[in-house]
C-alpha positions in Angstrom: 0.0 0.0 0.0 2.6 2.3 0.7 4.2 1.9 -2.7 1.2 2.9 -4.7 0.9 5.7 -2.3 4.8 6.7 -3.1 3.9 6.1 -6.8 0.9 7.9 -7.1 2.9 10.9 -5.3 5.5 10.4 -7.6 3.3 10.8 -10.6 1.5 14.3 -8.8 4.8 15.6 -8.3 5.2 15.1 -12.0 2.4 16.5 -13.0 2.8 19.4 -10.1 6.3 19.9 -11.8 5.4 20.6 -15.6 1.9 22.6 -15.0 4.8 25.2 -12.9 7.3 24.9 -15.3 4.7 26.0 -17.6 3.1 28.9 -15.5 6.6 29.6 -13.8 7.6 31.5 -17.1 4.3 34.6 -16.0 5.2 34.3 -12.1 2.4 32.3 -11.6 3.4 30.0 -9.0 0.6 29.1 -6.8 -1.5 28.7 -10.1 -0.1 24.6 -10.6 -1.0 24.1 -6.7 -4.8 25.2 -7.5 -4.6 23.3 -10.6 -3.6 19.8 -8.7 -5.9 20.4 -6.1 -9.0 21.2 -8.7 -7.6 18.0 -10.8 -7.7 15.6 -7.7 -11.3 17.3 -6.8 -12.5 16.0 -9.7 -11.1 12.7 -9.2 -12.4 12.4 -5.7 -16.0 13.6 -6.7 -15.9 11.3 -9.8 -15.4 8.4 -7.5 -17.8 9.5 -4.7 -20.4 9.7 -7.5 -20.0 6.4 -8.8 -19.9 5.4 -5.2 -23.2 6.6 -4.9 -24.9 5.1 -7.9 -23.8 2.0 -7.2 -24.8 1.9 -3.7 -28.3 3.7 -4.8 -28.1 7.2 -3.1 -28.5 10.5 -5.0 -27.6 13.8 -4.2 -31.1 16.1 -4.3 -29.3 19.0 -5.9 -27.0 20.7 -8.1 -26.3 22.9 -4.9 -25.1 20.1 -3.3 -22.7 18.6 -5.8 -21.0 22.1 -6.1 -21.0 21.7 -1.8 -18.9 18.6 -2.6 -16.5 19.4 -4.9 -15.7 22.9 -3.1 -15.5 20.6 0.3 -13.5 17.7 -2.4 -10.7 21.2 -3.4 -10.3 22.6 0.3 -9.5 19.5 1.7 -6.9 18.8 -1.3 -6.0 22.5 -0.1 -5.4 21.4 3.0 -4.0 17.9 2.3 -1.4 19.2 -0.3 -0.9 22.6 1.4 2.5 21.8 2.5 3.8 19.5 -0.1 3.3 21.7 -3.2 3.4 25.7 -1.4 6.9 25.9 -1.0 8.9 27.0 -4.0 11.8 25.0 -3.0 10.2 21.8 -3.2 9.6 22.7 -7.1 13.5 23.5 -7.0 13.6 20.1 -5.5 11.6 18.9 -8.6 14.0 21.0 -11.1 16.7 19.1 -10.2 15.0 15.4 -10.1 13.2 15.6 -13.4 16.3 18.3 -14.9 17.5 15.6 -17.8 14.0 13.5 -18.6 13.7 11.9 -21.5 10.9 11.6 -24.1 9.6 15.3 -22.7 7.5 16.4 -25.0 5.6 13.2 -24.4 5.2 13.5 -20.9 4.0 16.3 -21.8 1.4 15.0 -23.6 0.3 12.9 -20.6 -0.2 15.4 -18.0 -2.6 17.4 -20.5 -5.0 14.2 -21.1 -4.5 13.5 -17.3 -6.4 16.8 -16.9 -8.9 16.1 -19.6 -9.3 12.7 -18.6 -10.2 14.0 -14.7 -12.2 16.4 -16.3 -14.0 13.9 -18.6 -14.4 11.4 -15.2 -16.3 14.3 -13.2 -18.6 14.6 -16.4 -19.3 10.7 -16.4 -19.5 11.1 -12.2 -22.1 14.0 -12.9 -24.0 11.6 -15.5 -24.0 8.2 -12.9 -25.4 10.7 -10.4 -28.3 12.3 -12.0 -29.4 9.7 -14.3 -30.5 6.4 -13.7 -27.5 4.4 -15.0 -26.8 2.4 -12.2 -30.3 2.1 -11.0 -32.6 -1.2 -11.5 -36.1 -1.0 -11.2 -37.5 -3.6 -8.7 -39.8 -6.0 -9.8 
């Protein structure tokens, strides 16, 4: 369990890594920590949703979905708040990932692992106000 855990960091730090070297370039620093915590809201929601659907609850309301991602991207606030805030982690980050190979690439991957969380939350958003998941009893 830990390894995943150590993986799955591994592969935010990644992601945390190029979104800032991309927004590093305007001064934008704190912009890649909002976009990891928004990214892993999505994520958390998506799964929360299918959760539900499967299990046979709904949420009542659209109010109440955006209550659960906003409570889903302050608790990635907090959870993350260390990790990503300080700029010498990304320095950190500069060094470790300073001579990768296949960049552009890589690249490539931490853009569709934003669509992809993006397109998840959609399909979370459909499982939950729909009837996919639902059968009618007979």
């Amino acid at each position: 369990m830990k390894r995943l855990y150590t993986k799955m960091m591994d592969c935010l730090d990644y992601v945390f890594y190029r979104i800032n070297k991309f927004y590093i370039k305007y001064d934008w620093y704190g912009t890649a920590f909002i976009i990891i915590c928004a990214v892993l809201g999505f994520w958390s929601c998506s799964f929360i949703f299918i959760l539900f659907g499967l299990v046979g609850l709904k949420l009542s309301s659209k109010t109440e979905v955006m209550i659960l991602y906003i409570v889903s991207f302050l608790g990635n606030l907090f959870f993350f708040h260390k990790r990503y805030e300080t700029e010498s982690f990304y320095k950190q980050l500069c060094k470790k990932y300073n001579q990768e190979t296949n960049a552009k690439l890589k690249g490539w991957g931490v853009f569709l692992f934003i669509i992809i969380s993006i397109l998840f939350y959609m399909f979370g958003l459909y499982v939950e106000f729909t009837q996919f998941f639902r059968v009618p009893i007979r």
